[in-house]
N, C-alpha and C positions, 0 to 999 in steps of 0.2 A: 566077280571076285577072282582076284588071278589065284594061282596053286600058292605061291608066298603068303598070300593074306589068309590060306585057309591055312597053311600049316605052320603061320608066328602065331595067329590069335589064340588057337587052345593051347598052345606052348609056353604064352605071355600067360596066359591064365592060370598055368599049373606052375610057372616058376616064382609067379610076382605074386601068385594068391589071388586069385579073380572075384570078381562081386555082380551080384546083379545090376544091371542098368537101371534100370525101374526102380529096384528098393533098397539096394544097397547091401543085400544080405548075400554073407560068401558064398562062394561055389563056382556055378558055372555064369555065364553072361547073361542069361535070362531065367531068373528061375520058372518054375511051373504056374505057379500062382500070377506072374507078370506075363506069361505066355496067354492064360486066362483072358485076362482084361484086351488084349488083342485079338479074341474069335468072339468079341460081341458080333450081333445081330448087326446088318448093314440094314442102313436108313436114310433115306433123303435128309439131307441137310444142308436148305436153304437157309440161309443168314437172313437177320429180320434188321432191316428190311433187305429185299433181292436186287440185287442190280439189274436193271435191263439187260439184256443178251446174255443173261448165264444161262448156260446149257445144264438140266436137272444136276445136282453135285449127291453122289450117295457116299456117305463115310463110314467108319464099321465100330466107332470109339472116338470119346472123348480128348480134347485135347488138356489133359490135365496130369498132375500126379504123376504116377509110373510112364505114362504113356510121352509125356513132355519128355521127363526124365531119357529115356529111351532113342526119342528120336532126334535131340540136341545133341547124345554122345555118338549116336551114329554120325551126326552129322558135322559135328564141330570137334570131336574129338577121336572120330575115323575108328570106331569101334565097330571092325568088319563084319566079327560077329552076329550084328545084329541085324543085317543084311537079310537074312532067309526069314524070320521070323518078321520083320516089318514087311518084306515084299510079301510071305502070306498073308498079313493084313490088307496090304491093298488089293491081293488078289480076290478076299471078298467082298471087298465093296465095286470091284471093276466087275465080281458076276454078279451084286445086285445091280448096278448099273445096267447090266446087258440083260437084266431079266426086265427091269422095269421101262428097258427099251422096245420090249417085244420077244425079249428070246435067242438075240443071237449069240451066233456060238464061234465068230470071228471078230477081232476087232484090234485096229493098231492102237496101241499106249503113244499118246503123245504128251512127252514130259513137258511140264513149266520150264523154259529155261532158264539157267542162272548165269551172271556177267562173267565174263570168261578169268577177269580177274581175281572171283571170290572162288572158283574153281580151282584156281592156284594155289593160293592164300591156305583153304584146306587140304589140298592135296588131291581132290577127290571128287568126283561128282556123286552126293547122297544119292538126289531123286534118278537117276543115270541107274545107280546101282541098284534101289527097292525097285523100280519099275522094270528090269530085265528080270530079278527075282520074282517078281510077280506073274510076269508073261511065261518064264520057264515052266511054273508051279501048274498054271492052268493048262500048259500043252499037256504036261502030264497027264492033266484030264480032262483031256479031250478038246479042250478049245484052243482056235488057229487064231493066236494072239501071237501077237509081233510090238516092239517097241518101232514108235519113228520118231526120230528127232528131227523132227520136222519146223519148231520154233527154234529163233535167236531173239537175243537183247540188240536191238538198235540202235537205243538210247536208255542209256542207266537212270533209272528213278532214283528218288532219293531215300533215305532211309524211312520206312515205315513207323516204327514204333512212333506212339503217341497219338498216329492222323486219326478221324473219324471215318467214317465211311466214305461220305462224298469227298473227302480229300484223300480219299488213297486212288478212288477211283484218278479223280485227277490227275495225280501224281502217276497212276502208270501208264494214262492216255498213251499212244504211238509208242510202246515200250519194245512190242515185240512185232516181227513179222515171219513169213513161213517163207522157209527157203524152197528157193525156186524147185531146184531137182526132185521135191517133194511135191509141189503144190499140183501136178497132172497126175502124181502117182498116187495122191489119195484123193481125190474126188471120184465121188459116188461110193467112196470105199465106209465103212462102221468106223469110225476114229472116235474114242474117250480120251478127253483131256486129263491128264493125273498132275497130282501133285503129294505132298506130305501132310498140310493143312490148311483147311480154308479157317480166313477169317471174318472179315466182311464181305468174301468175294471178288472183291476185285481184281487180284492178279488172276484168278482164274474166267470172268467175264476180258478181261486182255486179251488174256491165249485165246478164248470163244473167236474178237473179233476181228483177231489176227487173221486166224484158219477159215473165217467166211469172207473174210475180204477176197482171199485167194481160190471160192469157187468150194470151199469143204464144207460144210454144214458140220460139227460135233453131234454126236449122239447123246452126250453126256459128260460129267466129270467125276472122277471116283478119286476120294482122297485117304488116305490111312485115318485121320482124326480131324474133329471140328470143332471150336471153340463154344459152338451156339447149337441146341439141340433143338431145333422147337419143332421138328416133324418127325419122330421117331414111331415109324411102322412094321411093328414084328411080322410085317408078310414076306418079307424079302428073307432067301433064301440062309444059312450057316454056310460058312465055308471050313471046310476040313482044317484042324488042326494042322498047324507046320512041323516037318520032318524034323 
């Protein structure tokens, strides 16, 4: 987030009268009760059925309600704000993910990519922004997480809304590949694939077969929320509330 975006957003919020994203109720951009609902318990969340080559996906909340609310304004209507407080959500599900990897305590964030045009379009790259936020939050403590944007779009799918499983998968076959100057620099290296939400899987079984094609094995994928809950295991570790 540049210094501009941190010092118009609480500026916009105390001139225009700010509301929560999640519920709608005044104040500040999130209130305490939608703060909540983002340090649930991180959980595997497999989509039923799994796609072939998804690497384990852990998420930390539902994709619903507040949480929808939340991550659409960040994302489609560039509510900066909400940047620290989504990236600590992914930052718990990226250390259940590294816990239910074995434990480590290094690992690069490699974003979904998005078409360079819908980049535009917003202004902004969302998953760009919660996944730096996120990787900041855990150096804080203590883990050597790094972002690498390591995918591109090759070929633009088509709009998603409506497909079933098997046709999303299709639809994003050959979508993405891993750029070159990445592809020696992370093999053998811990890389989780992230994103904001899985739904059927498939864009994130993509990015998977993107990154093996090029010699990387994924560790995993950690995503802020997921549509489908059907493995929800409270062994995985809380992640500290965001600043």
């Amino acid at each position: 987030m540049s210094l501009r975006d941190v010092l118009l957003s609480p500026f916009a919020d105390l001139v225009l009268g700010g509301v929560c994203a999640g519920c709608e109720r005044p104040g500040v951009a999130v209130c305490a009760d939608c703060r909540v609902v983002l340090r649930s318990r991180p959980y595997p969340a497999w989509p039923d059925p799994a796609p072939a080559g998804l690497a384990p996906p852990t998420a930390c909340t539902a994709y619903d309600g507040v949480v929808r609310s939340m991550l659409l304004a960040h994302k489609e209507h560039g509510r900066y704000q909400l940047t620290g407080p989504l990236g600590a959500a992914l930052a718990g599900s990226v250390l259940g993910a590294l816990s239910g990897a074995g434990g480590h305590r290094a690992a690069w964030l490699c974003p979904v990519p998005s078409p360079r045009a819908r980049i535009r379009a917003r202004g902004h790259d969302p998953l760009r922004r919660i996944a730096a936020a996120a990787a900041r939050r855990l150096r804080r403590e203590g883990y050597d997480v790094r972002v690498a944007p390591a995918l591109r779009v090759v070929r633009r799918p088509e709009d998603q809304a409506g497909l079933g499983a098997a046709d999303r998968e299709r639809n994003l076959a050959g979508a993405f590949e891993t750029r070159s100057r990445w592809a020696e620099r992370l093999t053998n290296q811990p890389v989780l694939i992230v994103d904001d939400v899985i739904t059927s899987g498939a864009t994130l079984t993509e990015a998977c077969r993107a990154l093996t094609a090029a010699g990387i094995s994924p560790l995993g994928c950690a995503v802020v929320a997921a549509t489908r809950r059907r493995f929800m295991r409270p062994s995985l570790p809380v992640f500290p509330e965001a600043d």
